[in-house]
C-alpha positions as CSV (number, residue, x, y, z in Angstrom):
1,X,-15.5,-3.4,-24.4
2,X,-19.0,-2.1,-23.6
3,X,-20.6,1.0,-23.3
4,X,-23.0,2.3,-20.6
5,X,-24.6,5.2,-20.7
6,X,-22.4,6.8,-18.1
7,X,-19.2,5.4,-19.8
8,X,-17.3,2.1,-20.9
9,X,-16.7,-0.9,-18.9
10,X,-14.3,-4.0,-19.5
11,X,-13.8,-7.4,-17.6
12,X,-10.5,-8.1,-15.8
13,X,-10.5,-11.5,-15.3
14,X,-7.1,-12.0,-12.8
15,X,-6.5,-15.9,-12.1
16,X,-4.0,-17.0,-9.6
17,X,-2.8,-20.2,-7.5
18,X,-1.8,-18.3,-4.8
19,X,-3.5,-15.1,-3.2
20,X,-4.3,-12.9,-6.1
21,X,-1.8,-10.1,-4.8
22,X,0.6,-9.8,-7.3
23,X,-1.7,-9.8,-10.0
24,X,-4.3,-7.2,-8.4
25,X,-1.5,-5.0,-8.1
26,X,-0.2,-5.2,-11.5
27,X,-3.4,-5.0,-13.1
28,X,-4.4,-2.1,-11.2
29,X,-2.0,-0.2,-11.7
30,X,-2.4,-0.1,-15.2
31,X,-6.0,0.2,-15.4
32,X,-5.7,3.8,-13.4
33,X,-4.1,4.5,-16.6
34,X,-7.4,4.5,-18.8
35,X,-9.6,6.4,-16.7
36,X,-12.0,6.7,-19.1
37,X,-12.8,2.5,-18.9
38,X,-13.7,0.8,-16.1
39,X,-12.3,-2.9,-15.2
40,X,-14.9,-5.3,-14.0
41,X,-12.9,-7.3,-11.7
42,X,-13.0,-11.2,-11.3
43,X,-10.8,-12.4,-9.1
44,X,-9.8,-16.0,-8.8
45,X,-7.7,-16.9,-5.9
46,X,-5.9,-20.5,-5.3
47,X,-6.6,-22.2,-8.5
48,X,-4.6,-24.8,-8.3
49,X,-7.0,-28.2,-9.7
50,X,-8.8,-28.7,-13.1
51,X,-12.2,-28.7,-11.3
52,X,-11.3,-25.2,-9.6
53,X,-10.6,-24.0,-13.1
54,X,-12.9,-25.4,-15.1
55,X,-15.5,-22.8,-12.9
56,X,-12.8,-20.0,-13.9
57,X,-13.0,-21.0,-17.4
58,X,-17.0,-21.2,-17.4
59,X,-17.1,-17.3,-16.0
60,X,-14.9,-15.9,-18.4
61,X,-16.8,-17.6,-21.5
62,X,-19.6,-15.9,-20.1
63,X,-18.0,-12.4,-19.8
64,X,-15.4,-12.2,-22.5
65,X,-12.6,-9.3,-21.7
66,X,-8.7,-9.5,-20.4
67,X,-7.8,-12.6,-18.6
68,X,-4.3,-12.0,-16.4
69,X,-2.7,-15.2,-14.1
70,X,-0.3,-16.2,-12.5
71,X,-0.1,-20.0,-12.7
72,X,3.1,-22.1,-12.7
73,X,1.5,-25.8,-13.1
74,X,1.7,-26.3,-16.8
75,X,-1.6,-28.1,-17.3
76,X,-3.2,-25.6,-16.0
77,X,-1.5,-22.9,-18.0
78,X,-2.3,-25.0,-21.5
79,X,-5.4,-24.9,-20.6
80,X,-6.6,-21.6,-19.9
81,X,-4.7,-20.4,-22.9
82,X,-6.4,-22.5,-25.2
83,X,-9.8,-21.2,-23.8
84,X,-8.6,-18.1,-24.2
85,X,-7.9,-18.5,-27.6
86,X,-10.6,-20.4,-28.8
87,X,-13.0,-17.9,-27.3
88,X,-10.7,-15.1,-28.9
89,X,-9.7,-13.3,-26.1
90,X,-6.4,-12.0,-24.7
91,X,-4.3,-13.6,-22.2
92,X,-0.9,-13.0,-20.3
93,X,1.4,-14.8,-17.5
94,X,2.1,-11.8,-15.4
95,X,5.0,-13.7,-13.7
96,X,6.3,-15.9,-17.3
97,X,8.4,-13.3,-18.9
98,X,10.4,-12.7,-15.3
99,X,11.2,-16.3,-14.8
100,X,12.1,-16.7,-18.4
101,X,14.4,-13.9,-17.7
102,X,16.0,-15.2,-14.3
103,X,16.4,-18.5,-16.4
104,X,18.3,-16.8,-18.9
105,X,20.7,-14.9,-16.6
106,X,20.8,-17.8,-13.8
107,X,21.7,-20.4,-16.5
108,X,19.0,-22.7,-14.8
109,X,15.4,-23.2,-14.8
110,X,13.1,-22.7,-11.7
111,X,11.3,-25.6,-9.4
112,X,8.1,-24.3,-9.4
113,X,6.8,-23.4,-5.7
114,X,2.8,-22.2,-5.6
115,X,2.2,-19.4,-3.6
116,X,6.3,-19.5,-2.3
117,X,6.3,-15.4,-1.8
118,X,3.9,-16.8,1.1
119,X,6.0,-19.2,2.9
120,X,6.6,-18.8,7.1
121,X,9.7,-17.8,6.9
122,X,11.6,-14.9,8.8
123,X,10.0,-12.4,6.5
124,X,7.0,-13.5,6.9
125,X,7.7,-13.4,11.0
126,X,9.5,-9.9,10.8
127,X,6.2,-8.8,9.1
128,X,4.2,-9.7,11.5
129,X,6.2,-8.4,14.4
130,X,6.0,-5.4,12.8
131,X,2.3,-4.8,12.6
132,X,1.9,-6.3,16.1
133,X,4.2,-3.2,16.9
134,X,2.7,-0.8,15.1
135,X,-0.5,-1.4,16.4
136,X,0.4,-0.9,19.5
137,X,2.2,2.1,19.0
138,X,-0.7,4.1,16.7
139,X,-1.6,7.7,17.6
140,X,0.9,8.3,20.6
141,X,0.4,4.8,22.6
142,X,3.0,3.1,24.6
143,X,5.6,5.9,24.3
144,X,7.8,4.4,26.6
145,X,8.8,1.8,23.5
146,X,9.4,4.3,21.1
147,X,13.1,4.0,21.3
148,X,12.3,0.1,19.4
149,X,10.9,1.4,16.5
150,X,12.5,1.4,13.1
151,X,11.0,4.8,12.3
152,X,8.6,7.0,14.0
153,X,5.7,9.3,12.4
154,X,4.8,12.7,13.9
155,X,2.5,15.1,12.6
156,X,-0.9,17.4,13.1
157,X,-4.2,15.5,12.5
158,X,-4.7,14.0,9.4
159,X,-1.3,13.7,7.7
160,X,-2.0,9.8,7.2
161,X,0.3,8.8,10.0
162,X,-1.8,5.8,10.9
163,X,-2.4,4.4,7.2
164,X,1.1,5.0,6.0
165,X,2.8,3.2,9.3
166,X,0.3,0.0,8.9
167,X,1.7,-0.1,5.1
168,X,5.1,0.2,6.4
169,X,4.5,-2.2,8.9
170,X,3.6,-4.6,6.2
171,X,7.1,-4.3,4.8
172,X,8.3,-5.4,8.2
173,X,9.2,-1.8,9.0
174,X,8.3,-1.2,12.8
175,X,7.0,2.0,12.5
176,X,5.3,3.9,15.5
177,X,3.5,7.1,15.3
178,X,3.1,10.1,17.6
179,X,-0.1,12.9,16.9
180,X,1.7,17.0,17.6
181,X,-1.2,18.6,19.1
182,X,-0.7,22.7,19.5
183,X,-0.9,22.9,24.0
184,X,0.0,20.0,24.2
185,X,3.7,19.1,25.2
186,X,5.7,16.3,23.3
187,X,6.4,13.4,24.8
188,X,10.0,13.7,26.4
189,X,11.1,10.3,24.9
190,X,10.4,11.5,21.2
191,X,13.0,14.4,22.3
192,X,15.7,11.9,22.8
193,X,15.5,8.8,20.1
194,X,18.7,8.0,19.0
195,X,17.5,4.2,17.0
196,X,14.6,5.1,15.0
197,X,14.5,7.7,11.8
198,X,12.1,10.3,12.6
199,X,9.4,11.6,9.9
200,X,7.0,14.6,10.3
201,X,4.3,14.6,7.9
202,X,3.2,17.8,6.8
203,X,0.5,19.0,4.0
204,X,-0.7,22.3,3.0
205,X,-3.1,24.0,5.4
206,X,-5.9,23.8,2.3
207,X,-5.2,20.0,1.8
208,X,-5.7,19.6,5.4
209,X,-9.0,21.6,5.9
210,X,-10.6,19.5,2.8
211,X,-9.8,16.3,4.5
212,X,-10.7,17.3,7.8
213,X,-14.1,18.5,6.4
214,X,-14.3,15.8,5.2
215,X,-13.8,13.1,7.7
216,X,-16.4,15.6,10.1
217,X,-19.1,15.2,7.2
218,X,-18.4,11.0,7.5
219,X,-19.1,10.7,10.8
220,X,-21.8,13.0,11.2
221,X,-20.1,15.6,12.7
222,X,-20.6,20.0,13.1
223,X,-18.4,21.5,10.6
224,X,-18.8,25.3,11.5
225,X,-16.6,27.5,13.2
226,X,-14.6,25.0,14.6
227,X,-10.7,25.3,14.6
228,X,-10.4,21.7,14.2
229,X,-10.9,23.8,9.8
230,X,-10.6,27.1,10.3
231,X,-7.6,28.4,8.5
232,X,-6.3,30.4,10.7
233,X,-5.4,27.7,13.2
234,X,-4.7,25.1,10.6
235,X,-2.2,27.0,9.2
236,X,-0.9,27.9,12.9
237,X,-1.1,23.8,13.5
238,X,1.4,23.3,10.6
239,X,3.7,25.9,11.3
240,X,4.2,24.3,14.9
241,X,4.8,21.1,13.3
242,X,8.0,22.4,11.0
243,X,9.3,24.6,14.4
244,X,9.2,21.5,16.3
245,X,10.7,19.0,13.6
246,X,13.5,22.0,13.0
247,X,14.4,22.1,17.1
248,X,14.9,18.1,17.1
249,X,16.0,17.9,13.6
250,X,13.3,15.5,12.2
251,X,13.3,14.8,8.3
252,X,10.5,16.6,6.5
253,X,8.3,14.8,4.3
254,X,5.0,16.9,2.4
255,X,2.5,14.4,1.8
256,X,-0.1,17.1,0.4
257,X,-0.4,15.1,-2.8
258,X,1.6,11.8,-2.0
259,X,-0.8,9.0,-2.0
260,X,0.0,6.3,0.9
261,X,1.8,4.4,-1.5
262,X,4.2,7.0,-2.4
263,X,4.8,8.6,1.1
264,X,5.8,5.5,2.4
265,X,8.4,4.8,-0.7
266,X,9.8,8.0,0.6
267,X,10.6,6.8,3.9
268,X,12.0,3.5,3.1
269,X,14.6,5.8,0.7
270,X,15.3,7.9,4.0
271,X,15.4,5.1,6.0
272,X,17.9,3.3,3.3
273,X,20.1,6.4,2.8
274,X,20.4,6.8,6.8
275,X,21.3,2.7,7.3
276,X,24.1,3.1,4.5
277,X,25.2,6.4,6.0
278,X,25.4,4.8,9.7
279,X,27.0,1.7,7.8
């Protein structure tokens, strides 16, 4: 590990045959958990040849730190872990422990598929579907298909409606979302889904102000005495929100410290506990 003069600083080497996905995501995760370190990524997507890894083995004899993959060719796994250790460096198969597991259980060993989590199949279709439809359903477009939706997003500016229905979308969730804007009447077919799980966002008034300040300063815009942050009419914007999601019954959700992430693990458990209970 080496120091700086404004902290430390290690190198994440992450080595995959496929898109890199799994492992950024693992490796991130626990990297937030030292957050006095930072993790140089090196990301090395579709390694699947000895020439494509002998570049990946040249970079990380260069800068020495952590080396994560998630290879299933066996030549190329030997191979890195013998660089590895002959350089003296740590290395670990993010996916080798769960398949020795699966053998174990399943009483049979695996046929090893590169990049198979990637395949064109249904899932991969149903995702796609879904984003198509929740691009064309962001911010209060193209009401009149609301009623196809798998869940529906309402809420006063800045409640991460769009964010957290594209990440939805990406788990092949059709998820629309509609803005509730004080003067302005609902649309009348929000007031009479029946299909899709309705979710109003909400956040403290303070949470909201500092992001809304903050997406004003972004794009250069006036930030003085406008309602758009004054408290007053924040706080009036958000207690508009929880009358209207009380008349029509809409589950609450406070997303005043939920990241994306974590918002939209909520939903899917609303949306999971209201399939069972319909089932």
């Amino acid at each position: 590990m080496t120091g700086t003069g404004g902290g430390s600083y290690f190198h994440l080497h992450m080595v995959s045959d496929s898109t890199g996905e799994t492992l950024i995501t693992v490796a991130r995760a626990v990297a937030a958990q030292y957050s006095h370190v930072t993790a140089v990524e090196h990301v090395y997507p579709l390694v699947r040849s000895q020439k494509q890894l002998d570049r990946v083995l040249a970079e990380i004899e260069e800068a020495p730190g952590i080396v994560l993959f998630t290879l299933l060719e066996e030549e190329l796994v030997a191979r890195l872990e013998a660089k590895c250790k002959d350089i003296n460096i740590p290395s670990l198969s993010i996916i080798g422990p769960v398949l020795q597991l699966f053998q174990a259980y399943l009483g049979a060993t695996s046929s090893p598929r590169v990049g198979a989590q990637h395949t064109l199949n249904a899932e991969y279709f149903k995702r796609i579907d879904a984003l198509n439809y929740t691009m064309m359903h962001d911010d209060g477009q193209h009401v009149e298909g609301l009623e196809d939706a798998d869940v529906v997003l309402v809420g006063v500016s800045r409640t991460s409606k769009t964010p957290t229905s594209i990440y939805l979308a990406n788990r092949g969730v059709r998820a629309a979302n509609v803005p509730l804007v004080m003067g302005i009447p609902i649309p009348r077919q929000l007031e009479t889904l029946s299909k899709p799980l309705v979710v109003s966002l909400h956040a403290a008034p303070e949470r909201l102000i500092q992001v809304r300040q903050n997406r004003l300063l972004g794009i250069g815009a006036k930030v003085d005495d406008d309602a758009y942050i004054d408290r007053q009419a924040v706080t009036e914007e958000v207690l508009y929100a929880r009358k209207l999601s009380a008349r029509y019954g809409w589950a609450l959700l406070d997303v005043t410290r939920r990241s994306i992430e974590e918002t939209a693990a909520a939903i899917l458990k609303l949306l999971a506990d209201r399939q069972r209970q319909r089932g």
